[in-house]
C-alpha positions as CSV (number, residue, x, y, z in Angstrom):
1,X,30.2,-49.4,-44.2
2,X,30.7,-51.4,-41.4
3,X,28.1,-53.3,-39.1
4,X,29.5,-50.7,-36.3
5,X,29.3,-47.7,-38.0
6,X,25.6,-48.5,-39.3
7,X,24.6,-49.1,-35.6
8,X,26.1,-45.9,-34.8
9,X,24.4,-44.7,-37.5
10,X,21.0,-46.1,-36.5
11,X,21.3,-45.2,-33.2
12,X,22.4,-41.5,-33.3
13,X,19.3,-41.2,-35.6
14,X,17.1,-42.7,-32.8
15,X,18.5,-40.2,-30.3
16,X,18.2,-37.5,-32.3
17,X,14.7,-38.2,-32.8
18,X,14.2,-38.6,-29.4
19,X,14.9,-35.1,-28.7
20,X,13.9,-33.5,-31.5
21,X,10.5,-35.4,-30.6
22,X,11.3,-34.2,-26.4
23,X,11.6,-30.5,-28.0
24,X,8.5,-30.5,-29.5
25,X,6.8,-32.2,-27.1
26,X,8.4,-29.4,-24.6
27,X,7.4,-26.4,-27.3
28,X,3.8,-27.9,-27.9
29,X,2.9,-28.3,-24.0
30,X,4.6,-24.5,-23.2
31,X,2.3,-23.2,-25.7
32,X,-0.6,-25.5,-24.8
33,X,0.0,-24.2,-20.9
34,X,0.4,-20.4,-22.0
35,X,-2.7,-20.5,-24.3
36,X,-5.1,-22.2,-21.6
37,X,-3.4,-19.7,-18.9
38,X,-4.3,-16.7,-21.0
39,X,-7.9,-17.7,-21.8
40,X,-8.3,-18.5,-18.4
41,X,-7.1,-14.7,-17.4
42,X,-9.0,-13.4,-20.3
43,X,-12.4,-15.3,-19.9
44,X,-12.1,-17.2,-16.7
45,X,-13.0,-14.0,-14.3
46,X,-13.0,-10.4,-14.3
47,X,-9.6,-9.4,-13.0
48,X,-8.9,-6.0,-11.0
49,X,-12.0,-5.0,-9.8
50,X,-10.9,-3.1,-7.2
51,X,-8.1,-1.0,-8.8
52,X,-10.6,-0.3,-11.6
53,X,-13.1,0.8,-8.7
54,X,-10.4,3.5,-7.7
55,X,-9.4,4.6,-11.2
56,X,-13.4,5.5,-11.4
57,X,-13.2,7.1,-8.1
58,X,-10.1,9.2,-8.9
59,X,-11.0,10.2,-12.4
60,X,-14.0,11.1,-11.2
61,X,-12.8,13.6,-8.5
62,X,-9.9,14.6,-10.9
63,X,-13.1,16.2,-13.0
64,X,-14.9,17.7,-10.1
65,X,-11.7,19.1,-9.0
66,X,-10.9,20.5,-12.3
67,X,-14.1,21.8,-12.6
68,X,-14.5,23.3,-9.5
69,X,-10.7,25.0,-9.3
70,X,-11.8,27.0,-12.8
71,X,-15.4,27.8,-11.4
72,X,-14.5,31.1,-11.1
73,X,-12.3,31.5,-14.4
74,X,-14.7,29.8,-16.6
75,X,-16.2,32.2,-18.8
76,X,-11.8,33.7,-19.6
77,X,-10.7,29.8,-19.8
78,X,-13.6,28.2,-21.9
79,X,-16.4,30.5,-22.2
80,X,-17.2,33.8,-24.2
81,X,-13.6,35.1,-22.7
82,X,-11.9,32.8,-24.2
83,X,-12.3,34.6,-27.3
84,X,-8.9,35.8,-27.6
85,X,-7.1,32.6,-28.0
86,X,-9.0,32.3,-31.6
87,X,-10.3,28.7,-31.0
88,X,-13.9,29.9,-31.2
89,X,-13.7,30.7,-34.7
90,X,-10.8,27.8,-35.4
91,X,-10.9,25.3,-33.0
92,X,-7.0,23.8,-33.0
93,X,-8.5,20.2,-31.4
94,X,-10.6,18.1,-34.3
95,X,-13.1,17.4,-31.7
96,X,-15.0,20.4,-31.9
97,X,-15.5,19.3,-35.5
98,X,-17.1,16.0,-34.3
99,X,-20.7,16.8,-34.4
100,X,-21.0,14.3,-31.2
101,X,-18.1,16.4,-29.4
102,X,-19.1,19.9,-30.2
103,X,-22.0,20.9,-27.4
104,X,-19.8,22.7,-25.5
105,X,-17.9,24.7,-28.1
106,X,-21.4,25.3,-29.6
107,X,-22.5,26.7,-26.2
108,X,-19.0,28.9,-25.5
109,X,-20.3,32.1,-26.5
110,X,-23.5,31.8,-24.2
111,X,-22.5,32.3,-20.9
112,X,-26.0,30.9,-19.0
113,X,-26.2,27.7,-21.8
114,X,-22.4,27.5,-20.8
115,X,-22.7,27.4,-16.9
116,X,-25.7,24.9,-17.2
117,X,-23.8,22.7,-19.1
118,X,-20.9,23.0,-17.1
119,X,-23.0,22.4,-13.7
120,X,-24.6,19.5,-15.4
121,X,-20.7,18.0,-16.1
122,X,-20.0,18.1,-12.3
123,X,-22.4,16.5,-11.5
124,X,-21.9,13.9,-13.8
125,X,-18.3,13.7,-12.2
126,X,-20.1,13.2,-8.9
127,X,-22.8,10.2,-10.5
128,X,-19.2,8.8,-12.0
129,X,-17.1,9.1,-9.2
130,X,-20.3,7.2,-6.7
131,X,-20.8,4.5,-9.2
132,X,-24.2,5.6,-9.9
133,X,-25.9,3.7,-13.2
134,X,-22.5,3.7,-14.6
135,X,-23.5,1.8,-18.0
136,X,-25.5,5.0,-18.9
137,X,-23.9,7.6,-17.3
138,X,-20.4,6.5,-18.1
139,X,-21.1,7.2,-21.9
140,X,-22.6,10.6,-21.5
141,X,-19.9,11.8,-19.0
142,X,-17.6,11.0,-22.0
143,X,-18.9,12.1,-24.4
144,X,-19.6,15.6,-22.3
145,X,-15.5,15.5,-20.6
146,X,-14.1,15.6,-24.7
147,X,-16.3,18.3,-25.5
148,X,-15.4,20.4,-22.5
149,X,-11.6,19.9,-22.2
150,X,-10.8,19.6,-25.8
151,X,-12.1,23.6,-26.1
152,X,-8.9,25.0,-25.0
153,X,-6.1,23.5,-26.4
154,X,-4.0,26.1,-24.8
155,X,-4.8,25.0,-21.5
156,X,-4.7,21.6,-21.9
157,X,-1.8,18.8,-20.8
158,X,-0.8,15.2,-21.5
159,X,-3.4,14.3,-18.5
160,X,-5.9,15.5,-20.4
161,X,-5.3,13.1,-23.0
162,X,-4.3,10.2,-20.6
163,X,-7.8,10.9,-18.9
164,X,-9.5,10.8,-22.5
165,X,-8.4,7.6,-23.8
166,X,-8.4,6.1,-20.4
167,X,-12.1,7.1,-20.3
168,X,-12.8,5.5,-23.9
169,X,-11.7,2.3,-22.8
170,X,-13.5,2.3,-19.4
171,X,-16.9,2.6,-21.6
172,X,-15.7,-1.8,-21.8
173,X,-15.1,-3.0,-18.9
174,X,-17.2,-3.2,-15.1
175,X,-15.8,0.0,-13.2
176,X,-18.7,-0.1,-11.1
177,X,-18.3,-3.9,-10.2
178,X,-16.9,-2.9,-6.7
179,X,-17.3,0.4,-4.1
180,X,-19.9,1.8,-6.2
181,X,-23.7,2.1,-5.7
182,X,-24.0,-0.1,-8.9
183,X,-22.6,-2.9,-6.5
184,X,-24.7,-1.7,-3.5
185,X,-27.7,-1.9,-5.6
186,X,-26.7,-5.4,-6.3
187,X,-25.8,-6.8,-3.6
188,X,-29.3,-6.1,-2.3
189,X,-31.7,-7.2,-5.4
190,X,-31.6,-10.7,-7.3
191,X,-30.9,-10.7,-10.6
192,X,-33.7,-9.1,-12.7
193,X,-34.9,-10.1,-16.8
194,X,-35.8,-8.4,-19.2
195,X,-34.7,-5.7,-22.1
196,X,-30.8,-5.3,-21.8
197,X,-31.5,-1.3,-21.9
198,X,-33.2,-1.8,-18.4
199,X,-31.3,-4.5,-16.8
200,X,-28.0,-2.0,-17.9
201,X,-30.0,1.0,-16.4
202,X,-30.5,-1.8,-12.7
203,X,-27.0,-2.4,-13.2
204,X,-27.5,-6.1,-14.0
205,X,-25.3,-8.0,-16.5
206,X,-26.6,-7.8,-20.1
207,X,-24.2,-9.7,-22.1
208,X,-22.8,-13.3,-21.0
209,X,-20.3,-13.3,-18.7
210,X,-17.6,-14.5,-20.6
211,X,-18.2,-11.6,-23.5
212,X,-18.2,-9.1,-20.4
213,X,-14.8,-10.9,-18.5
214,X,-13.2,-10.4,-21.8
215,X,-14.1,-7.3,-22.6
216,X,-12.8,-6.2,-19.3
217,X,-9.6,-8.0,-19.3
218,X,-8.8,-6.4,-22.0
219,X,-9.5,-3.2,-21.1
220,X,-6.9,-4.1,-18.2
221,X,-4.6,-5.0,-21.1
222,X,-5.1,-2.1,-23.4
223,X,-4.6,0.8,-20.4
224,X,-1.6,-1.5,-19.4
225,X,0.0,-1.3,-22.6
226,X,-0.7,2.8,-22.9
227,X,0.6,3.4,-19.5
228,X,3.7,1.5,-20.8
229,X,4.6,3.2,-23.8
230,X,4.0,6.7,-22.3
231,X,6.4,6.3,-20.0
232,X,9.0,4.5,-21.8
233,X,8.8,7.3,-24.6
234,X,8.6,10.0,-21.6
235,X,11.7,7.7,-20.4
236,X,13.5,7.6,-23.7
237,X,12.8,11.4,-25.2
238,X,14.2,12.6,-21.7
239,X,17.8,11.3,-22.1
240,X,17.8,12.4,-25.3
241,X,17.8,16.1,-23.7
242,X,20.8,17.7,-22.6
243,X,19.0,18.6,-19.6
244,X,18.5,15.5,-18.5
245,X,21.3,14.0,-19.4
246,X,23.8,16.5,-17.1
247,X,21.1,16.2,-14.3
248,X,19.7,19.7,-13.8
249,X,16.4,19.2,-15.9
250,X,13.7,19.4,-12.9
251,X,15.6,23.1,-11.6
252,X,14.7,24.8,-14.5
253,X,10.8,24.5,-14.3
254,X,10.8,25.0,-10.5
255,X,12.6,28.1,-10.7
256,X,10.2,29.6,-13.2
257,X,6.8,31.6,-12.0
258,X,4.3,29.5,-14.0
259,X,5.5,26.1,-12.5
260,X,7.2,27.6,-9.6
261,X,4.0,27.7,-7.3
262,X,5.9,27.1,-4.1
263,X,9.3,29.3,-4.5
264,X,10.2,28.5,-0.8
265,X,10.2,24.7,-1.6
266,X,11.5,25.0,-4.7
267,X,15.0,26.1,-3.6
268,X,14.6,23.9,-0.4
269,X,14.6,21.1,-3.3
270,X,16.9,22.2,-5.7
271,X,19.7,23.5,-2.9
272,X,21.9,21.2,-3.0
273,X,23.1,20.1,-6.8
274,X,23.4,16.1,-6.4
275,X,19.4,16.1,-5.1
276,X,19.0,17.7,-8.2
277,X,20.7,15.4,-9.9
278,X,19.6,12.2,-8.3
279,X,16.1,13.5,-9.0
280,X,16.7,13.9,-12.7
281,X,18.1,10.6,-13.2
282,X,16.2,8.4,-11.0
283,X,12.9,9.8,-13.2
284,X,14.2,8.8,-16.2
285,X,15.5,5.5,-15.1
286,X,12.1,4.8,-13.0
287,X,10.1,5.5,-16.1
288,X,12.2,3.2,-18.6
289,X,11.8,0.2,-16.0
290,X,8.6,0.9,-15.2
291,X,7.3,-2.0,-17.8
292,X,9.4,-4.6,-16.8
293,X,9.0,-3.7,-13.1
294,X,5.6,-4.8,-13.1
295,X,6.5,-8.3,-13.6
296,X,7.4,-9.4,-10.3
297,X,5.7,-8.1,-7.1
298,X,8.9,-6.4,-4.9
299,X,9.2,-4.3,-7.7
300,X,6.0,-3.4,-8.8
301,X,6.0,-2.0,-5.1
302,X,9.2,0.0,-5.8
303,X,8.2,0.9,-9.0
304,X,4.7,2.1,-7.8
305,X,5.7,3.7,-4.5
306,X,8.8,6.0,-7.0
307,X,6.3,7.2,-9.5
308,X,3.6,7.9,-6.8
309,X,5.8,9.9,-5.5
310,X,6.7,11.6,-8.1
311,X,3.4,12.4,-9.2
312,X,2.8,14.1,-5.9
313,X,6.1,15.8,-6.1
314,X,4.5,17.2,-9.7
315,X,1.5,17.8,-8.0
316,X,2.6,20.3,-4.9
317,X,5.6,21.8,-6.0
318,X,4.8,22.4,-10.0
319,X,1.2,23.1,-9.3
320,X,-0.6,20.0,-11.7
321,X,-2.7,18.3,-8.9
322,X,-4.9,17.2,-11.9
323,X,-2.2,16.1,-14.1
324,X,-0.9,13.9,-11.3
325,X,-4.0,12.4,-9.9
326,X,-5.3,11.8,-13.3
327,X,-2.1,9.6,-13.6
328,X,-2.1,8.0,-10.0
329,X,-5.8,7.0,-10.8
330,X,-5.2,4.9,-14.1
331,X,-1.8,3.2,-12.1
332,X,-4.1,2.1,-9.3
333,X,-5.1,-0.5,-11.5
334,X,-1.5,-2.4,-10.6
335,X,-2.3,-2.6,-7.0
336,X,-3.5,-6.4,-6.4
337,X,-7.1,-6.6,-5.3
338,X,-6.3,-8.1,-2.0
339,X,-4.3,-5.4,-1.2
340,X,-6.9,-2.8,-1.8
341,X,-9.4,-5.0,0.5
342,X,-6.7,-5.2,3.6
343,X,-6.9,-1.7,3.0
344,X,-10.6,-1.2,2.9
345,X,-10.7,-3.4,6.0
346,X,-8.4,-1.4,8.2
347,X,-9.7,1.7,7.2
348,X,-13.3,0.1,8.0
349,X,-12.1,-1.5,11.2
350,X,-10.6,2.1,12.5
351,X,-13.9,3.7,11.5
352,X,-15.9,1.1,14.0
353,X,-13.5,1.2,16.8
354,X,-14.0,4.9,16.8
355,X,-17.4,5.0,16.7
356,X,-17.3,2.1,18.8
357,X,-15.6,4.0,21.7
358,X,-17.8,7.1,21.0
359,X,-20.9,5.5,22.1
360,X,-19.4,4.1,24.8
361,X,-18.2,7.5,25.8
362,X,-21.6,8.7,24.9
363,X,-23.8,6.1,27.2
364,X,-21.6,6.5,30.4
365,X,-23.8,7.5,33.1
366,X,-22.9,11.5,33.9
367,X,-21.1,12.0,37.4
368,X,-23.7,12.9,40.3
369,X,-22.9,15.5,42.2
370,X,-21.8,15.1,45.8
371,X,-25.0,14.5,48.1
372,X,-27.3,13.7,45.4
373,X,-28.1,10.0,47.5
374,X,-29.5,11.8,50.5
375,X,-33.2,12.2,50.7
376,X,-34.8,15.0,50.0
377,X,-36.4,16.7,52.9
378,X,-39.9,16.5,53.9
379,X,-42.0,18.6,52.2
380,X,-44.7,18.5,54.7
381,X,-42.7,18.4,58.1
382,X,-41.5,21.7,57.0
383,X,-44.4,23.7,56.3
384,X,-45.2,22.3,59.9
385,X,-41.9,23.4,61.3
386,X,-42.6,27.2,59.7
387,X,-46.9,27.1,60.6
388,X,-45.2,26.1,64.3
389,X,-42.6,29.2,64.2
């Protein structure tokens, strides 16, 4: 070999060392930057507090909703009517078989132990949706919500089981950290020692913070993740329907009396084939994006403002208002904090301006009638004038 060829040789090794070492220097600092990015995220702070606030709010006003709408109906939809469905001798749920789930389907065939129970459940829906000693009240209300909903399968949706798991993994993280009377509380008292049972029952923190920031974050994470797949696999089972797939699949639920609740907007809507059609589609191909579309801000928006919509569209025309709040609820949580506060502070600003111009309207000195500056008469001069007459 020549002295050329050996310094060729030499020197292509060198280079490719070079960047083989560049590469892994490259690789090693990606990782490096992605690993101390995600701890940060994960330990570093809890992360939307305010769109976790809202979920609370919503889920709980979802319950009370639920629960008020079949106030009337609840002995025939859970209680002793409820007989001829079979599930009080063979309940088709497991849960009823969980000794820790199975109060209410214990209860079913005693109508006053039923409406207690069931009174006692709204009002946990209220203590939920306030914020009110959420580390304590948070467990019971779930534990009481599984046993009530999971006693008539026959009634029940795929909110129902968005809202359950949802729940569970709301137990982990701080729903109560903002817009709550947790945060009121507070705000208004330093931080207090002592047993964790008491500073959870105060609200306080009990655990270190990053245990608690962790916890949360993932909670964040693990709802992320569920909202994902459901509506992927929604996305994905849809096209393979022939429904779906020639565009007509939302005209055949409207135009049927159980989900028909609005006839005379459900042929406004479905009139004109191509809505139909666009309709049909543009679910399918909102849902499949959905995951990806939360990546970059413009379409999160998109994304957010489409299935909103939708949900509302379910709500009014198909007659599931708790089906779609239950699902606008958990997808608050991908509205940015700051955007919720802007919001909070215009809707607070309005509020004062109002009541501003209210007592300003209020405090204006009435209008005196014409005349009222001139003196009044003389008492005395006339009772002289009418002695002298």
């Amino acid at each position: 070999m020549t002295s050329r060829a050996r310094t060729l040789a030499r020197t292509s090794a060198r280079a490719t060392g070079t960047l083989v070492g560049d590469l892994y220097g490259a690789v090693s600092s990606l990782v490096h930057r992605t690993l101390t990015w995600t701890e940060n995220w994960l330990v570093g702070a809890k992360r939307a507090r305010y769109g976790l606030a809202v979920t609370r709010i919503l889920l709980g006003l979802t319950a009370l909703g639920l629960l008020a709408t079949n106030w009337r109906t609840r002995y025939y939809a859970f209680g002793s009517g409820s007989v001829w469905n079979g599930e009080a001798a063979q309940p088709l749920s497991d849960f009823p078989q969980i000794p820790l789930f199975s109060i209410f389907h214990r209860v079913a065939l005693n109508d006053w132990s039923f409406t207690i129970l069931y009174v006692a459940l709204a009002w946990l829906a209220i203590l939920v949706t306030l914020g009110w000693r959420m580390k304590i009240v948070l467990p019971i209300f779930f534990v009481a919500w599984t046993s009530f909903i999971e006693m008539n399968d026959t009634l029940g949706d795929q909110g129902d089981n968005m809202f359950r798991i949802t729940l569970l993994a709301l137990l982990f993280a701080d729903t109560a950290g903002r817009w709550s009377l947790d945060a009121r509380r507070r705000a208004d008292t330093d931080a207090q020692t002592g047993p964790w049972l008491r500073r959870a029952w105060n609200g306080e923190p009990w655990a270190p913070a990053w245990l608690t920031n962790l916890s949360h974050n993932l909670v964040l994470v693990a709802v992320t993740c569920h909202v994902c797949f459901v509506y992927a696999s929604g996305a994905l089972f849809k096209a393979g329907g022939a429904p779906w797939q020639h565009g007509y699949a939302i005209y055949n639920p409207l135009q049927t009396v159980r989900f028909g609740s609005w006839p005379e907007l459900s042929d406004l809507l479905t009139a004109w084939a191509p809505v139909v059609t666009i309709i049909s589609w543009s679910s399918i191909i909102l849902q499949m994006i959905f995951p990806l579309a939360l990546l970059w801000r413009p379409s999160r928006v998109i994304a957010l403002f489409g299935i909103t919509s939708f949900h509302i569209g379910i709500a009014v025309l198909m007659g599931l208002p708790w089906f779609s709040l239950a699902m606008i609820a958990i997808d608050a949580i991908f509205i940015r904090d700051v955007t919720w506060r802007r919001l909070a502070d215009r809707i607070t600003g309005a509020w004062r301006s109002a009541r501003d111009q209210d007592g300003e309207t209020d405090e204006s000195p009435p209008e005196e009638p014409e005349g009222a500056d001139s003196d009044p008469p003389d008492e005395s001069a006339r009772e002289r004038a009418s002695v002298t007459h």
